[in-house]
C-alpha positions in Angstrom: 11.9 50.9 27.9 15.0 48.9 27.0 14.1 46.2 29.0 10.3 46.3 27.5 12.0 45.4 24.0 14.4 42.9 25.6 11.5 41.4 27.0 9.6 41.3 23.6 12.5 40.0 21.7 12.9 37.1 23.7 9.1 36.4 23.5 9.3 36.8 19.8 12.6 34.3 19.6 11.1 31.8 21.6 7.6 31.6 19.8 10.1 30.9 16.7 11.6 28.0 18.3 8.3 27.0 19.4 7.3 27.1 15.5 10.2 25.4 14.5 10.0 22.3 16.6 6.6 22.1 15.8 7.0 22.1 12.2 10.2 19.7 12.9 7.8 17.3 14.5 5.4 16.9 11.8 3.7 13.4 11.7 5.2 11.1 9.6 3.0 10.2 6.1 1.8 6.6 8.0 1.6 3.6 4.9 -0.4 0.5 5.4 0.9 -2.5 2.6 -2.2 -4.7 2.8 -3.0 -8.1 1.0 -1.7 -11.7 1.6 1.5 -13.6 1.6 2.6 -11.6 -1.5 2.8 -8.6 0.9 3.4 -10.1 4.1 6.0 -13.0 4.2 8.7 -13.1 2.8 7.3 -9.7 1.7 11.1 -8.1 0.6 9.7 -6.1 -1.4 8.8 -3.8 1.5 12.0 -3.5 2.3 13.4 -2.6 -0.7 10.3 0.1 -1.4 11.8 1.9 1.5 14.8 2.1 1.4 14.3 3.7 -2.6 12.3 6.1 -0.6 15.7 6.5 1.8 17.9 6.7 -0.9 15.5 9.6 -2.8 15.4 11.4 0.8 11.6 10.7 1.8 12.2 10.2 5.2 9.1 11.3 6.3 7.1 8.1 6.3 6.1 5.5 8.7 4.9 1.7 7.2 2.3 0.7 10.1 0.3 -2.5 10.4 -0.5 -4.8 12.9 2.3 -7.2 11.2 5.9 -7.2 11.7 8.6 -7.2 9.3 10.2 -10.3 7.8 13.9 -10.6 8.0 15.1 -9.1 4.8 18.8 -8.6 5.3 19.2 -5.0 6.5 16.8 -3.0 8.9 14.1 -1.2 7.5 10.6 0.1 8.4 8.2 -3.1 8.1 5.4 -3.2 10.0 2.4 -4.1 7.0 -1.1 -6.1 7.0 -0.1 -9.2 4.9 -2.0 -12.0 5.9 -0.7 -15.3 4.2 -3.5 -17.0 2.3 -6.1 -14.2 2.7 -9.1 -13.7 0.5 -10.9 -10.4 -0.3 -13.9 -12.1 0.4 -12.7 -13.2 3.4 -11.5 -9.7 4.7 -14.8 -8.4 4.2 -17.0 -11.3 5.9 -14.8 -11.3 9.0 -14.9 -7.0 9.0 -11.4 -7.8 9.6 -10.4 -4.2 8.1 -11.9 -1.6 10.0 -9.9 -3.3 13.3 -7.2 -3.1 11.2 -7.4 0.3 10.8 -8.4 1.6 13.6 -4.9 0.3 15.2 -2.8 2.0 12.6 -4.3 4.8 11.4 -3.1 4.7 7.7 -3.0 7.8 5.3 -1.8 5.7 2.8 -2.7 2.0 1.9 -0.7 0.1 -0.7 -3.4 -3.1 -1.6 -2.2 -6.0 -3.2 -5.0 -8.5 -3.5 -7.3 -10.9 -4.7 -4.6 -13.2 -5.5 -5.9 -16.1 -3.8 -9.5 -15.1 -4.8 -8.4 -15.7 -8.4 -7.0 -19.1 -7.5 -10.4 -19.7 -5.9 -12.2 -18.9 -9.2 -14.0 -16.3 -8.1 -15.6 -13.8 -10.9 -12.9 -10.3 -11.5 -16.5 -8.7 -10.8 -17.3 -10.5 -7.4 -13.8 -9.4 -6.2 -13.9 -5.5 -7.0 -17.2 -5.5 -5.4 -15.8 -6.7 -2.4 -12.7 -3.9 -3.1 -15.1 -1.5 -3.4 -16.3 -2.5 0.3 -12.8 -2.3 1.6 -12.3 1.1 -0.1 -15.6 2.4 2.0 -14.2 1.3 4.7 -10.8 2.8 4.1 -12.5 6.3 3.3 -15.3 6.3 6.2 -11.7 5.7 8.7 -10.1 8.4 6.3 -11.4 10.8 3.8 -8.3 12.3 2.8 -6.8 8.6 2.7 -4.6 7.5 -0.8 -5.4 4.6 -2.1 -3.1 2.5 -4.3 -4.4 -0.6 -5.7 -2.4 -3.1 -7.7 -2.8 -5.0 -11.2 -1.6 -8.3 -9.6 1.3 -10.3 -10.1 1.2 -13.2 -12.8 0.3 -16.6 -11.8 2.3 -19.5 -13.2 -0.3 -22.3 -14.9 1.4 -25.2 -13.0 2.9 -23.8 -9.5 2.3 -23.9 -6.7 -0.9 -26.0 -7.3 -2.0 -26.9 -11.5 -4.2 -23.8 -12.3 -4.0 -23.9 -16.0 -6.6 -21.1 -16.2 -4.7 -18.7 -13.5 -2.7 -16.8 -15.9 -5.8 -16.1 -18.0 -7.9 -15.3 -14.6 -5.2 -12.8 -13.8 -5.4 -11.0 -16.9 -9.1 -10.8 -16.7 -8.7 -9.7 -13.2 -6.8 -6.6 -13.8 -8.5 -5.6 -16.7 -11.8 -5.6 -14.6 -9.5 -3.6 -11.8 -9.1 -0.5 -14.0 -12.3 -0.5 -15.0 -14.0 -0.7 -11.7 -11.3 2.2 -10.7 -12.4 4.2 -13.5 -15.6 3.7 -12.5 -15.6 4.3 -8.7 -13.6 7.8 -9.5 -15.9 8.8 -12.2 -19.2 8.1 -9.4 -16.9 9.7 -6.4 -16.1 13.0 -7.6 -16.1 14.2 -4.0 -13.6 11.2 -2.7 -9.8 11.6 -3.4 -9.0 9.8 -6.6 -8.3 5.6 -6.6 -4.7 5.2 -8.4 -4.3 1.5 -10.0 -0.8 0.8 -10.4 0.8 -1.6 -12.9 2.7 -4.5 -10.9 1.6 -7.1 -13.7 3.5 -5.6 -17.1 7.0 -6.9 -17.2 6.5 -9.9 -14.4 7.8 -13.2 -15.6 6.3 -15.8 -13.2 8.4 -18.4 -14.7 12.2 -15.9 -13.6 10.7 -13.4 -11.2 8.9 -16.2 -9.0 10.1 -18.5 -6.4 6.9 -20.8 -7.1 4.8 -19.2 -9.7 3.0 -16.8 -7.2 5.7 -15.4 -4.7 8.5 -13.1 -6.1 12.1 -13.9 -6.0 14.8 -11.2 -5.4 14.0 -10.5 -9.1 10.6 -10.0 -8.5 10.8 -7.9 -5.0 12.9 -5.6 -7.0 10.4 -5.0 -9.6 7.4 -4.8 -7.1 9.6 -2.4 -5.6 9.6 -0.4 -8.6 6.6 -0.8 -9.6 5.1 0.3 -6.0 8.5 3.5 -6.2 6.4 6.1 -8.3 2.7 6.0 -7.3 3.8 6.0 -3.8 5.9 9.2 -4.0 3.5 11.3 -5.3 1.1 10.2 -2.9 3.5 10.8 -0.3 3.7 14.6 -1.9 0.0 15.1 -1.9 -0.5 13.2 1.6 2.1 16.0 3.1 0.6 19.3 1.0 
């Protein structure tokens, strides 16, 4: 009899180990940055998003794309899909995203874009539609995916190339960003909510800029936080 209960106890501690490890080995919440040269090179920003997340114990992430980091001074996790010079336009004609995502698996995707498509002229209205193909996309590879779409940076009127009527084109932009958010999660009750975050407010192009378009340290550091809250609670919800 004794050794009947020996027996059992020893079954019952190793299914607890067995439960531990696996709750140990949890996967890691995987984020995708996506957009151009903003979020890909020099792209610091990144690197100073995670290690906030370090510093506020979030460990449980993993950046993914089919990028690499940038050399940003210390080591950090920062694989991303920033493709200098990219349109939104252009994402969607190639189908360039669904590769994308099928190599990296994203629960999370950070998008900062349309930058370039504003400096190409092209209508706030003509860009969200082509956002809204890229969120399809994003859901039919995920339904459960987070996704986090930025009020772009400022554009300076006269750098890197004379667009007088880029700052006013950015405004315009992510106005129409809000309201095509509001829209889609208003028409896609079913879908997990789209969150817009504010990475416009409090951007000087003319200080935070390193030619009007790509931030400085000044800038990174603001993207940073900017990027810092929106990010965390979808990390919370991702992991619930």
């Amino acid at each position: 009899m004794a050794c009947h209960v020996f027996g059992f106890m020893l079954a019952l501690v190793a299914s607890l180990f067995v439960l531990i490890d696996t709750t140990s080995a949890a996967s890691p919440v995987r984020i995708m940055p996506l957009g151009d040269s903003i979020t890909g090179s020099p792209g610091c920003w990144r690197a100073l998003l995670w290690r906030k997340l370090q510093d506020a114990g979030i460990t449980n992430t993993k950046f993914v794309g089919t990028l690499p980091g940038q050399d940003c001074g210390f080591a950090y996790d920062g694989a991303n899909e920033g493709h200098g010079g990219f349109l939104a336009s252009g994402i969607v004609a190639k189908n360039q995203l669904p590769g994308w995502l099928a190599q990296t698996h994203p629960d999370i995707v950070l998008m900062h874009l349309g930058t370039n498509d504003v400096w190409n002229n092209a209508p706030p209205e003509l860009i969200t539609g082509n956002f809204s193909v890229l969120v399809d996309q994003m859901r039919a590879s995920n339904p459960k995916m987070r996704i986090l779409v930025a009020q772009i940076l400022p554009m300076a009127p006269t750098r890197p190339a004379n667009c007088p009527d880029c700052p006013a084109r950015v405004a315009a932009f992510n106005k129409e960003v809000v309201a095509w958010a509001d829209a889609r999660n208003k028409n896609d009750t079913a879908s997990v909510p789209l969150t817009v975050v504010d990475c416009w407010t409090g951007f000087d192009d003319a200080t935070d800029t390193i030619d009007g378009v790509h931030p400085n340290s000044a800038g990174n550091a603001k993207l940073a936080a900017s990027w810092f809250g929106p990010l965390v609670a979808a990390i919370k919800a991702s992991s619930s």
